[in-house]
Every structure is written in C-alpha cells, then in structure tokens.
N, CA, C and O atoms as CSV, one atom per row, in Angstrom:
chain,resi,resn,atom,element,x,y,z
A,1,UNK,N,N,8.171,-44.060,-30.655
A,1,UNK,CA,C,6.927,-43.377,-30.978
A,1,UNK,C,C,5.861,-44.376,-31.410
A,1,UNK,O,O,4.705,-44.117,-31.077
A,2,UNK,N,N,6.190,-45.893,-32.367
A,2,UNK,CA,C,4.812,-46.516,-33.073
A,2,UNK,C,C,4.769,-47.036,-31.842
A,2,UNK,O,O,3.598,-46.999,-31.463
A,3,UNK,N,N,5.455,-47.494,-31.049
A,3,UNK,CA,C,5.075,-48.141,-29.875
A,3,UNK,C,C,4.468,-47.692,-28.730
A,3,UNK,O,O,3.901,-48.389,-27.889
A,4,UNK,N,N,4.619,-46.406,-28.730
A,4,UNK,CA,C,3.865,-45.430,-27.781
A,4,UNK,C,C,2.064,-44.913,-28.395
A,4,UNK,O,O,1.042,-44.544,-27.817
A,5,UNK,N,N,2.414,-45.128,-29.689
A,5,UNK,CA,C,0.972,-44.941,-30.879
A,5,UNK,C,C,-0.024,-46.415,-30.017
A,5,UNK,O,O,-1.103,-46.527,-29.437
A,6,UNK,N,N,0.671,-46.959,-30.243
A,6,UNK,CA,C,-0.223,-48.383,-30.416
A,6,UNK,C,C,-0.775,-48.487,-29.142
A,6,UNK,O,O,-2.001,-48.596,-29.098
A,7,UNK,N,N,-0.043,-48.478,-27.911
A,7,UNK,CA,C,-0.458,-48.401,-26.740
A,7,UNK,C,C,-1.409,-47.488,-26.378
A,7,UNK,O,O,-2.214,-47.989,-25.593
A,8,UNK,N,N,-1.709,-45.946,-26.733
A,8,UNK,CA,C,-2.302,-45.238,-26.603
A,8,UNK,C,C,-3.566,-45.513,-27.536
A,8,UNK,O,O,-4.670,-45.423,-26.998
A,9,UNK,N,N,-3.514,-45.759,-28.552
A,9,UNK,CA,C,-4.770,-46.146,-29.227
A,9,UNK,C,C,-5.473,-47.062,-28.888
A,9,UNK,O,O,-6.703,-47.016,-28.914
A,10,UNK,N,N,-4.509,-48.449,-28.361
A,10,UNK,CA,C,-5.195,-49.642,-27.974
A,10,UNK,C,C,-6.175,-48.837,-26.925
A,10,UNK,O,O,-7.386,-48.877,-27.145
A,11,UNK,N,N,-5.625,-48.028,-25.670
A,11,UNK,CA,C,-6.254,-47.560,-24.733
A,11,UNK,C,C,-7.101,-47.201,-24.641
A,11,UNK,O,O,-7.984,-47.708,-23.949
A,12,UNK,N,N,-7.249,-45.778,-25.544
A,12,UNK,CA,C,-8.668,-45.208,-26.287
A,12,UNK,C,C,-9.836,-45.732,-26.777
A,12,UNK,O,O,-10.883,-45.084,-26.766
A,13,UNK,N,N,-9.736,-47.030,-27.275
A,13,UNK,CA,C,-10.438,-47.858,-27.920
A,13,UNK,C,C,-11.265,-48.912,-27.043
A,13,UNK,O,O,-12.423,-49.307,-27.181
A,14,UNK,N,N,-10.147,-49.285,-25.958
A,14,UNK,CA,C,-10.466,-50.416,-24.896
A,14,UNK,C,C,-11.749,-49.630,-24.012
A,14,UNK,O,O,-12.813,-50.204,-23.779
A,15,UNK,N,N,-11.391,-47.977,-23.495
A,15,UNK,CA,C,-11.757,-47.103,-23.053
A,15,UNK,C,C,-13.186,-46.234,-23.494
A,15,UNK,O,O,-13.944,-45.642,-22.727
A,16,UNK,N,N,-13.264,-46.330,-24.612
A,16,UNK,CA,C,-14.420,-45.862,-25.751
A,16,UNK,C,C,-15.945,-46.609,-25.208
A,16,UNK,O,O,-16.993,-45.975,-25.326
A,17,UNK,N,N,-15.931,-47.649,-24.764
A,17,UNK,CA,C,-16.999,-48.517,-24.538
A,17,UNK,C,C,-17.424,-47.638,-23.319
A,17,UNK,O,O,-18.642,-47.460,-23.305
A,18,UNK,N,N,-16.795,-47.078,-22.358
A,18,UNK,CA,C,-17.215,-46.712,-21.241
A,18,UNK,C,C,-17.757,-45.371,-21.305
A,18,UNK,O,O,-18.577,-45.019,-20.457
A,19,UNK,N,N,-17.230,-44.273,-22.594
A,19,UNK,CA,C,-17.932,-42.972,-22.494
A,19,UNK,C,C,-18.952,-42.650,-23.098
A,19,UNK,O,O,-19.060,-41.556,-23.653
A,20,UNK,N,N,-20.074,-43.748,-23.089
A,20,UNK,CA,C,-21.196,-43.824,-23.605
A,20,UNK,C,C,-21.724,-43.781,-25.178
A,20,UNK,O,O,-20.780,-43.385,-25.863
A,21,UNK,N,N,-22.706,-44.003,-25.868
A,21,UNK,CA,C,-23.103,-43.699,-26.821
A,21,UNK,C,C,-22.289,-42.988,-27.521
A,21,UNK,O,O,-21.861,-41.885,-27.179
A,22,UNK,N,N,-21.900,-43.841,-29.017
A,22,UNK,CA,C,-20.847,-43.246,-30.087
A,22,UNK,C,C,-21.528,-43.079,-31.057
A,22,UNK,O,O,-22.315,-43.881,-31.558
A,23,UNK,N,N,-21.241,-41.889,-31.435
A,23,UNK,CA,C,-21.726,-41.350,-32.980
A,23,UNK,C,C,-21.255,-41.224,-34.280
A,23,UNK,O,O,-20.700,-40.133,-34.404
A,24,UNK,N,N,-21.243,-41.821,-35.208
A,24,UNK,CA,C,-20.919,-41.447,-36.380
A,24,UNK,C,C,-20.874,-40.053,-37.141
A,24,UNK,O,O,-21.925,-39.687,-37.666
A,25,UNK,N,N,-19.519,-39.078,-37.270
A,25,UNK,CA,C,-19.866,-37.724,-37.865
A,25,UNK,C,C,-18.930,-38.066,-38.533
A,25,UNK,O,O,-18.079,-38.905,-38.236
A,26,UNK,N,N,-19.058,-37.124,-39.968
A,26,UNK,CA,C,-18.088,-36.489,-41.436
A,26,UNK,C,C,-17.154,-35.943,-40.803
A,26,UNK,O,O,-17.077,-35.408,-39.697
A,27,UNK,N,N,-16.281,-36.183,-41.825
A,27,UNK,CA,C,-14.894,-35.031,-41.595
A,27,UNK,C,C,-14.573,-35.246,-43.089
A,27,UNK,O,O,-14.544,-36.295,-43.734
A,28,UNK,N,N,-14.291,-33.717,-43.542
A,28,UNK,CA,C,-13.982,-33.627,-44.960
A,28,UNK,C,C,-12.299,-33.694,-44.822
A,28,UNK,O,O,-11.593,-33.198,-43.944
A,29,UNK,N,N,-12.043,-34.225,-45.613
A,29,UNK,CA,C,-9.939,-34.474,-45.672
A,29,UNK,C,C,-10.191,-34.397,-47.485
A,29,UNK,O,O,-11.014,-34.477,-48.397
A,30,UNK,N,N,-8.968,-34.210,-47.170
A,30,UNK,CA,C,-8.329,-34.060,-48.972
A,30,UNK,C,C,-7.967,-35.702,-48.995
A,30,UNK,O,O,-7.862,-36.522,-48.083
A,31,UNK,N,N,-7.840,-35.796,-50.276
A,31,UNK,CA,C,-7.221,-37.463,-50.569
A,31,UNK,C,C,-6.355,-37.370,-50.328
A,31,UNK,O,O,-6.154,-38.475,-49.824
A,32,UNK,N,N,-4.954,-36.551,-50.205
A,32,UNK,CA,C,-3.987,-37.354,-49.523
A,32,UNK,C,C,-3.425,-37.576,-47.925
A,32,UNK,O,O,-2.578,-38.250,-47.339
A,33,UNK,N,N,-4.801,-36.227,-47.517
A,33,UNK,CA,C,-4.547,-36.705,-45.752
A,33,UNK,C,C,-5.160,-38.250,-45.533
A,33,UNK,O,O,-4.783,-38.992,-44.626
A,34,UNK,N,N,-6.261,-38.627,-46.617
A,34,UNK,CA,C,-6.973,-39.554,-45.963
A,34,UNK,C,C,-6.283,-40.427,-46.473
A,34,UNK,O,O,-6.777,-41.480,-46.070
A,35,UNK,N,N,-4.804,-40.822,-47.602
A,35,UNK,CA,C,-4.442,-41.397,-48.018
A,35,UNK,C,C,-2.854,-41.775,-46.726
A,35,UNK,O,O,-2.207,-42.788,-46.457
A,36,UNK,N,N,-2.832,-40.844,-46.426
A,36,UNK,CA,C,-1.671,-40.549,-45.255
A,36,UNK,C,C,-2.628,-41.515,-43.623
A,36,UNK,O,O,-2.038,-42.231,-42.814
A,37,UNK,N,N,-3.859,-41.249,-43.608
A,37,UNK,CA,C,-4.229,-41.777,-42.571
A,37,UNK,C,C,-4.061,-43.702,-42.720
A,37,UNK,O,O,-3.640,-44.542,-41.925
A,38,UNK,N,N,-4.557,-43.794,-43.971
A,38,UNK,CA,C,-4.468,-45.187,-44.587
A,38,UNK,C,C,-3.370,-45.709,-44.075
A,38,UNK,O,O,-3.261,-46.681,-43.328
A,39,UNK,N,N,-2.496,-44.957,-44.549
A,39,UNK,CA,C,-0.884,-45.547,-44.514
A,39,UNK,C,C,-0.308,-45.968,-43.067
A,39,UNK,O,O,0.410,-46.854,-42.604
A,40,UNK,N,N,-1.117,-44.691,-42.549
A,40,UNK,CA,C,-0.414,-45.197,-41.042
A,40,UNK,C,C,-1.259,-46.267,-40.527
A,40,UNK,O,O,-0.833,-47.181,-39.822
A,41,UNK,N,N,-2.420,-46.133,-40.883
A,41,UNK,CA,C,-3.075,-47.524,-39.627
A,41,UNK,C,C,-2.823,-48.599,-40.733
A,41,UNK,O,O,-2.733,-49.501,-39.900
A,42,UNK,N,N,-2.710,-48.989,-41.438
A,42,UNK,CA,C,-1.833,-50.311,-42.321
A,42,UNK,C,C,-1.006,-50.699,-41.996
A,42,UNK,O,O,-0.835,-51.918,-41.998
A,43,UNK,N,N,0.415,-49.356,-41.315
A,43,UNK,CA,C,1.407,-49.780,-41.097
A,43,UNK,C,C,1.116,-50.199,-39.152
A,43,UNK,O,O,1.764,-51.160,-38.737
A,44,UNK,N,N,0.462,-49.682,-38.433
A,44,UNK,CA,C,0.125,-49.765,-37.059
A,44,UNK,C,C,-0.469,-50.887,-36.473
A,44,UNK,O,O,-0.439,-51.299,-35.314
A,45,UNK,N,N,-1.274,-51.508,-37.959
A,45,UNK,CA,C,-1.793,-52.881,-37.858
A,45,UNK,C,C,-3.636,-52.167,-37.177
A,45,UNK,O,O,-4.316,-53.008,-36.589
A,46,UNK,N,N,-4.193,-50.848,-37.308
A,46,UNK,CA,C,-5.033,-50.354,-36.686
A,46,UNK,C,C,-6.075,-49.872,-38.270
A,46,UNK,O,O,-5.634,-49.654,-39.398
A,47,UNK,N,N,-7.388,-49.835,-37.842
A,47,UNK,CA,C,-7.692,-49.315,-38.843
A,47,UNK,C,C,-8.185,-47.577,-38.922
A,47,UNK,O,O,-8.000,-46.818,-37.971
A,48,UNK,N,N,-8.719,-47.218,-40.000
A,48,UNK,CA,C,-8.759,-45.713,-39.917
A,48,UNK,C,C,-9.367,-45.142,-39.030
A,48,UNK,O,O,-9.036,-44.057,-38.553
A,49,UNK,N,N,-10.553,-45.961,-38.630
A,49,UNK,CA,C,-11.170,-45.369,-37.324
A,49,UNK,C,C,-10.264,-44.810,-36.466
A,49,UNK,O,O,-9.923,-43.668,-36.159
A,50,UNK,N,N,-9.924,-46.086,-36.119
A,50,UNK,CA,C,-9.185,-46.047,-34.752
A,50,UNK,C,C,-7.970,-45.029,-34.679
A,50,UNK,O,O,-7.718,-44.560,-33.569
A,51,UNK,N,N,-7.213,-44.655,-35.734
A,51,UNK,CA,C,-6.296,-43.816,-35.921
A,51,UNK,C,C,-7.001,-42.338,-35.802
A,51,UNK,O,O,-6.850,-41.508,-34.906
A,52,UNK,N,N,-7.680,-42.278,-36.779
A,52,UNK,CA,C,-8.818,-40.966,-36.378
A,52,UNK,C,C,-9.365,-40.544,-34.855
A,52,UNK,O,O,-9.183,-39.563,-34.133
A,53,UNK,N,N,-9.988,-41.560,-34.758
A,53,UNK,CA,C,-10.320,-41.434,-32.983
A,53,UNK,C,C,-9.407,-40.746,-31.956
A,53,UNK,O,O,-9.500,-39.827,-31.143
A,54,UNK,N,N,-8.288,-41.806,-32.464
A,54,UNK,CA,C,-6.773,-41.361,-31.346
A,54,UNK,C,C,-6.432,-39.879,-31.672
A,54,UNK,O,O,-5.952,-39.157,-30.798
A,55,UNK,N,N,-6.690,-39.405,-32.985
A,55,UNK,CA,C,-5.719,-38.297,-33.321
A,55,UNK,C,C,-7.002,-36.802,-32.704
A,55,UNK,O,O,-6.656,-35.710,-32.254
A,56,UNK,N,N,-7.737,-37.062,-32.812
A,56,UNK,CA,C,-8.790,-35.957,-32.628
A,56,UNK,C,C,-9.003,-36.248,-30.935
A,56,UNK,O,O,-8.759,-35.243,-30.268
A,57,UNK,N,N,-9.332,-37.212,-30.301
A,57,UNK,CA,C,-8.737,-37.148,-29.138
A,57,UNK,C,C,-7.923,-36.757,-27.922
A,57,UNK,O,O,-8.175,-36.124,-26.897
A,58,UNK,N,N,-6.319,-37.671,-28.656
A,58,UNK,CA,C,-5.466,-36.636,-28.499
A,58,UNK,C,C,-5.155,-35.193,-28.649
A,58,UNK,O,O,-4.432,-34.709,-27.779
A,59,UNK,N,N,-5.618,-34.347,-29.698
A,59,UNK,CA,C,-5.072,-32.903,-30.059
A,59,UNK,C,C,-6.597,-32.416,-28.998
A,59,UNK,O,O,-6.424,-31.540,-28.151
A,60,UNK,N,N,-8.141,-33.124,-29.168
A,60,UNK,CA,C,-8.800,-32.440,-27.934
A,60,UNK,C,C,-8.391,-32.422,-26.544
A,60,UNK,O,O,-8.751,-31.486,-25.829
A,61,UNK,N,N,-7.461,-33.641,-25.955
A,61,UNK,CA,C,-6.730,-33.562,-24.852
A,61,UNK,C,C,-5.740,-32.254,-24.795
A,61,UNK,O,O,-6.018,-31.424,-23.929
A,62,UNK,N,N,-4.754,-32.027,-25.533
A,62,UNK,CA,C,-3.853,-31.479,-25.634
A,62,UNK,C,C,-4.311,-30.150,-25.789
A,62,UNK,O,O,-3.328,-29.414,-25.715
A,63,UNK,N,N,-5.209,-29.588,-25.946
A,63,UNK,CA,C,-6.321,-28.116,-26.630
A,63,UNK,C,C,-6.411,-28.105,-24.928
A,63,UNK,O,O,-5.692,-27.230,-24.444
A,64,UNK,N,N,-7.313,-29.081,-23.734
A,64,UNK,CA,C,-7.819,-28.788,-22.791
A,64,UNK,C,C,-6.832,-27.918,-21.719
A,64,UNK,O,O,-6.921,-26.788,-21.238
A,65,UNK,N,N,-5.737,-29.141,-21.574
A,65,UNK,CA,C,-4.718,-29.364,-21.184
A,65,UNK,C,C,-3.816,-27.706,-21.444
A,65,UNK,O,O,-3.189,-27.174,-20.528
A,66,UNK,N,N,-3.885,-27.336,-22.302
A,66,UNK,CA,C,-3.252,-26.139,-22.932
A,66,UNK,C,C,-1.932,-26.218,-23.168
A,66,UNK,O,O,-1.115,-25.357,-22.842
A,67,UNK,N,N,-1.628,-27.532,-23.893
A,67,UNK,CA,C,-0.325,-27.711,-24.129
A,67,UNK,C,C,-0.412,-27.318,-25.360
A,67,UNK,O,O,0.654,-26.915,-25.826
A,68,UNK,N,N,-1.586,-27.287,-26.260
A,68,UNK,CA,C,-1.374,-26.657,-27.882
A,68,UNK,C,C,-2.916,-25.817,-27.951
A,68,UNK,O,O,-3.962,-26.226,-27.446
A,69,UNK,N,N,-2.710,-24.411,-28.798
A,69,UNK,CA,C,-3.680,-23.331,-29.000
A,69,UNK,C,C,-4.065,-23.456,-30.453
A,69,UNK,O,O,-3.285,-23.428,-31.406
A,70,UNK,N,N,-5.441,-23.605,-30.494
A,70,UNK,CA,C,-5.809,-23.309,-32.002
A,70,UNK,C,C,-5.949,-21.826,-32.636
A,70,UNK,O,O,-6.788,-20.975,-32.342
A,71,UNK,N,N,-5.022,-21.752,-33.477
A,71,UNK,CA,C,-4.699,-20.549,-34.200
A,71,UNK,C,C,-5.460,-19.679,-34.615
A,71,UNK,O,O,-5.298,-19.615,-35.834
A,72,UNK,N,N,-6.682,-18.512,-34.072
A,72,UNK,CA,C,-7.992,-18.755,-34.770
A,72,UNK,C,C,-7.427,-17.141,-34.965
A,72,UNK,O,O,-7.101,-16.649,-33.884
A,73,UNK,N,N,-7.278,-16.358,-35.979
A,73,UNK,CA,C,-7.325,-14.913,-36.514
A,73,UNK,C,C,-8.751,-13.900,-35.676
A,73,UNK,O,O,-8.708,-12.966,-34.876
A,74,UNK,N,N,-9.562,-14.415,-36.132
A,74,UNK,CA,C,-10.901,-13.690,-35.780
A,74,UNK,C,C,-12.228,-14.964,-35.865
A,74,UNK,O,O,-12.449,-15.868,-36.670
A,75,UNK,N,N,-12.988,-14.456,-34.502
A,75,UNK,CA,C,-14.000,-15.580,-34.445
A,75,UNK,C,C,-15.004,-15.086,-35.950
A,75,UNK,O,O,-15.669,-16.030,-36.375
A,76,UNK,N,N,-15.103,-14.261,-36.450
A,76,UNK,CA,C,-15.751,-14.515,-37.202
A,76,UNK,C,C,-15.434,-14.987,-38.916
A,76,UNK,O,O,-16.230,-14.882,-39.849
A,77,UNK,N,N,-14.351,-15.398,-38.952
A,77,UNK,CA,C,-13.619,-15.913,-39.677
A,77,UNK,C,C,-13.611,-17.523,-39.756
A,77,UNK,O,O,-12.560,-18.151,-39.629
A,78,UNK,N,N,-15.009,-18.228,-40.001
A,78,UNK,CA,C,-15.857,-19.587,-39.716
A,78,UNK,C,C,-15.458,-20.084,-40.903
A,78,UNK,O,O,-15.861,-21.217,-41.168
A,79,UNK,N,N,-14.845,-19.593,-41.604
A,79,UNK,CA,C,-14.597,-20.827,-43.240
A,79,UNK,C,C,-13.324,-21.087,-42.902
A,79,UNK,O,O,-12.866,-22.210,-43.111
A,80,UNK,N,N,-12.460,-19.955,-42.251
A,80,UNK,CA,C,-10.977,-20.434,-42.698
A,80,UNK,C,C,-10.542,-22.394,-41.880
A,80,UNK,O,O,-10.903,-23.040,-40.896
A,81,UNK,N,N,-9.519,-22.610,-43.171
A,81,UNK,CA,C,-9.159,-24.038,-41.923
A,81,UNK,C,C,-8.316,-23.812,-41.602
A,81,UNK,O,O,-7.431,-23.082,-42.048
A,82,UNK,N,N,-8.448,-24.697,-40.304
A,82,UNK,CA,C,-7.215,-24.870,-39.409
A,82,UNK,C,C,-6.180,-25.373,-40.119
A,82,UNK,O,O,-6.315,-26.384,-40.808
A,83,UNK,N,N,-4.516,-24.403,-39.969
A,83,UNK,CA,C,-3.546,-24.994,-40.504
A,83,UNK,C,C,-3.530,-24.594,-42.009
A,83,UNK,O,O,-2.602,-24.966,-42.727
A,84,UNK,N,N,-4.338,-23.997,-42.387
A,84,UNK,CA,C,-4.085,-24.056,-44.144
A,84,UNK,C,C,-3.623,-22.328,-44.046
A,84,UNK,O,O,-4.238,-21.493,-43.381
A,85,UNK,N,N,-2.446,-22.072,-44.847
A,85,UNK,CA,C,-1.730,-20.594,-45.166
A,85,UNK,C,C,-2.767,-19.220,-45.053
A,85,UNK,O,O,-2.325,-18.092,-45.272
C-alpha cells in the first residue's frame, strides 16, 4: 500500500502542472485529522499538500468512477458532514 501511495502521489503531483491554474482553498479538519495527515506525509517522506491533493483527488476519482457514493440523507441537509454519526 505505502508503495502504491507514493507512486500515485508522485504522479498527481508530476501531473498537476498540466491541469492548469492551481488554487489555494480552506478545508476545515479537526486537529487530529490534520494531525493524522501530518503523520502520514512525515512518514511518506511527502508533505501535507501533497497528501491532501492525492486524497481529495483520489475519493473525486472514485465518486466519478462510481466505485464509492456520498452518503447524502436529504439535499437540503447543507450543514451535515460527511461521515460524522
């Protein structure tokens, strides 16, 4: 799996230059997702960007693809988060 991580991120990253103009946006995380993100790109030798990038990426690939469905109750139900009880 880290070896399949690394390759795929390297990719994304190498790849990033070509899909034009990159933007800087927020993402609110709790301290210990963002403490969990730390951990892994420390241990990946990658930094948080780049782990971020890959992971929102990936799960938007995987959303297109329809290999995974976001859980949504009711569209008008705009506060709830994804994944939380």
């Amino acid at each position: 799996m880290q070896k399949r991580l690394i390759i795929a991120i390297g990719g994304i990253m190498s790849k990033q230059r070509n899909l034009g103009r990159t933007k800087s946006v927020g993402v609110g995380l709790r301290e210990r997702e963002i403490e969990e993100i730390d951990e892994l790109a420390e241990e990946l030798g990658f930094s948080r960007n780049a782990i971020m990038v890959w992971m929102i990426r990936h799960l938007m690939r995987k959303i297109r693809e329809g290999d995974l469905e976001i859980p949504i109750e009711t569209k008008t139900e705009v506060t709830k988060y994804i994944g939380d009880p």
